[in-house]
N, C-alpha and C positions, 0 to 999 in steps of 0.2 A: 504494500500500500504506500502509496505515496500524499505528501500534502494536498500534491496540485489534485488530489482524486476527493479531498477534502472542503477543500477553499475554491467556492464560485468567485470570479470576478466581482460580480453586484455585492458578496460581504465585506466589502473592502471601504476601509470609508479612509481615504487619503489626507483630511483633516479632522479631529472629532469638533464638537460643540464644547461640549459638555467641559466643565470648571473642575468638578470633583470626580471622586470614586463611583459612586451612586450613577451620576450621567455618564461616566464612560459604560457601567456597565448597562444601564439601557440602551444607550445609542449601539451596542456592542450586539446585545439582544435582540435587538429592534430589526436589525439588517439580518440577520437569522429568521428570526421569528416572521420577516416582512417575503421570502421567498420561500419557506417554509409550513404550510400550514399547519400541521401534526403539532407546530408547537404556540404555544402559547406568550407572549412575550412577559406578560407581569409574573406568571408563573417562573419559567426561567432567569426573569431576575430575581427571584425571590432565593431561586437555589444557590445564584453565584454568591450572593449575599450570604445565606448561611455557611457557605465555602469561604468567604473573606472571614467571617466570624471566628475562623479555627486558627488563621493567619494570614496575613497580607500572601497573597499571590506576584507581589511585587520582586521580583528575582536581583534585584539591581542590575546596575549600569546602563541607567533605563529602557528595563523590559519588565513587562508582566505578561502573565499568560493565565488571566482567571478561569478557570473551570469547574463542571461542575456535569453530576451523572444527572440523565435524564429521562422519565420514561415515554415510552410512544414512539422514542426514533429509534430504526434500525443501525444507523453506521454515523460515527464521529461527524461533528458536524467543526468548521471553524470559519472566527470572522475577525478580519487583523481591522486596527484603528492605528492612527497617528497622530500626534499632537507636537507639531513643532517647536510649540514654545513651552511642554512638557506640563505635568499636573503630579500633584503629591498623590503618591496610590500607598503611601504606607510603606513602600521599599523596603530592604532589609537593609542594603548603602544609605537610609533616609533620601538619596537623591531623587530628582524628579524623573518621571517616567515619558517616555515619548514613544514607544513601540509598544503596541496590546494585541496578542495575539489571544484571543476568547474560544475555549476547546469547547465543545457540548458533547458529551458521551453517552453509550445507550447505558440504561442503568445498572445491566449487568455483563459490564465489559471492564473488568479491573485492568485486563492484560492487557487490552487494544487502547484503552485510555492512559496508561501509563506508558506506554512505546511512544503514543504521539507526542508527549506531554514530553517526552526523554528527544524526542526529534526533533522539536520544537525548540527548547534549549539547549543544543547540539548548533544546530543552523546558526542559531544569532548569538552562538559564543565568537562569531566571526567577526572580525571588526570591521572590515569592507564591507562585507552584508549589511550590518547594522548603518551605516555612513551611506549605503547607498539607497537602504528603504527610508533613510531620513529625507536625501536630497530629490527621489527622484520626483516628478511633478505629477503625477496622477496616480487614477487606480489604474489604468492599462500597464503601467510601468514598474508601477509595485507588482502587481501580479506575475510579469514577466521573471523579474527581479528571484520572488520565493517560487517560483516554478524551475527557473535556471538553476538553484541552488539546492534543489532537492533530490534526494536519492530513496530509492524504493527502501520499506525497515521491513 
């Protein structure tokens, strides 16, 4: 399985809104939940929320990758956000976060949700990866960007 079998273009939101934790992870939802019917959006924010409750998802050297199991879908779902001028997500570095990559897992796939979540921060331990999903100017370019840089797990 690979990412790019994961992440549709349209989940890609190239600048978020949102100020805080709360708005990323709606806006994060939002674009899942808005090509996805089976799921629910308040609902799945409700989960990643109780998944930030156990600890910041905040990985430092601004990345985060919130996630959370969910039932009704069949296979991983994901939706990257950006935020250039970065937002406090709790980090474990306290630093500001600019890269969100939001996992949605089926609810009983410990193993498949834990390889993507392991692939996920594998990728953006890169520093040119990370430098280039910051600069590049849209979603067609980000997508490019974590499609090029992904290898089958």
């Amino acid at each position: 399985m690979r990412l790019a079998d994961l992440l549709i273009k349209e989940n890609i939101i190239p600048e978020l809104e949102a100020g805080d934790k709360n708005g990323v992870l709606e806006e994060l939802a939002g674009a899942i939940a808005g090509h996805d019917p089976s799921i629910e959006k308040n609902a799945l924010v409700k989960v990643l929320l109780d998944r930030e409750r156990l600890g910041s998802t905040g990985i430092g050297e601004g990345i985060a990758i919130p996630h959370g199991k969910f039932s009704g879908i069949h296979q991983p779902i994901i939706s990257f956000g950006r935020s250039r001028k970065g937002l406090d997500f709790e980090a474990m570095d306290g630093g500001l976060v600019y890269l969100f990559f939001l996992l949605v897992a089926p609810e009983n796939s410990a193993s498949i949700h834990l390889q993507v979540l392991a692939k996920i921060a594998k990728i953006l331990k890169n520093i040119a990866l990370r430098e280039a999903l910051l600069e590049a100017p849209g979603r067609s370019e980000i997508y490019r960007i974590i499609v090029q840089n992904d290898e089958e797990f």
